[in-house]
C-alpha positions in Angstrom: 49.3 186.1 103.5 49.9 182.5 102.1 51.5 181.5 98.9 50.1 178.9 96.8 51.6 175.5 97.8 53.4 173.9 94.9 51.7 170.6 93.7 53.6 167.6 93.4 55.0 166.1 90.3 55.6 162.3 90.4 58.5 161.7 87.3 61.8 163.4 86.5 62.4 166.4 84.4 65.5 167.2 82.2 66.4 169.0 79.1 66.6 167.9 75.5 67.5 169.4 72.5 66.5 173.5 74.5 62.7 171.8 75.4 61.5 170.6 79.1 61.2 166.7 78.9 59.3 165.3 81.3 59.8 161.5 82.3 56.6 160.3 84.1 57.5 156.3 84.3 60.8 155.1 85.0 63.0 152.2 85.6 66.2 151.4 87.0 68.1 148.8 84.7 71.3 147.2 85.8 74.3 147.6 83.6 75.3 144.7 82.1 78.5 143.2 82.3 80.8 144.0 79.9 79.1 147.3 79.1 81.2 150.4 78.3 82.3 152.0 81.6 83.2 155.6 80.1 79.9 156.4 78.9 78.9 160.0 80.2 75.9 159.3 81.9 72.5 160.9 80.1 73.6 159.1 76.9 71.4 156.6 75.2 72.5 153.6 75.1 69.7 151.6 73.8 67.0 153.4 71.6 65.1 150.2 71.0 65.3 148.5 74.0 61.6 146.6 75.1 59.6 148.7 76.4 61.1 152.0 76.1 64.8 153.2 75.6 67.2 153.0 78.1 70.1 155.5 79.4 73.3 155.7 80.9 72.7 157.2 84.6 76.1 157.5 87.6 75.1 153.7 88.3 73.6 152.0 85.7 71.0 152.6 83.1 67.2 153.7 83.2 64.8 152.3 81.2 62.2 155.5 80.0 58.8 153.9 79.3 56.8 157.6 79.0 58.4 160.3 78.6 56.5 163.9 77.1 58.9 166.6 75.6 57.5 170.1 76.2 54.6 171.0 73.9 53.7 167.2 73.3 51.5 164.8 74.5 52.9 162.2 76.6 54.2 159.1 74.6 55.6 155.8 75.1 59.6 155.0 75.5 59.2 153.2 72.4 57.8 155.9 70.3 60.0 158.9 71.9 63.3 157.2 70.6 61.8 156.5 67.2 64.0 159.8 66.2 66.3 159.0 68.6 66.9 155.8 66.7 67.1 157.0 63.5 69.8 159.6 64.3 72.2 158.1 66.5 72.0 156.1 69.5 75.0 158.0 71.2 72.7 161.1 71.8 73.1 162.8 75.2 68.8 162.6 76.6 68.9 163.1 80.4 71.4 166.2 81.7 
């Protein structure tokens, strides 16, 4: 007998705050120079950064532009840091 094959999910999936949060559209941002070297990556860095919000990753940042948390719709970057923006922008996203 055959098990179901498992259907593939283009994205990345993490945890925030207990909840499954899904990031369906990506990208990979170059650190700047000068940028803090000792940040534990997962961190946000920059809630309000165009287009999305971008996070510390092992080599560089990544800016989110969609992201859904689990038991939401699926939302821009932009909006998904709203919070994120209004709390701190040292908050620990992407584990």
């Amino acid at each position: 007998m055959l098990g179901r094959l498992p259907i593939p999910v283009l994205g990345h999936l993490t945890v925030y705050k207990g909840k499954l949060l899904y990031i369906w559209s990506s990208e990979a941002i170059a650190s700047p120079s000068g940028e803090k070297e000792d940040v534990r990556p997962g961190t946000v860095m920059e809630p309000d950064y165009p287009g999305g919000f971008l996070v510390r990753t092992g080599d560089g940042n990544l800016l989110v532009e969609s992201a859904q948390l689990e038991g939401d719709s699926e939302c821009s970057g932009t909006v998904f840091a709203e919070p994120i923006e209004r709390v701190d922008s040292g908050v620990t996203v992407l584990r």
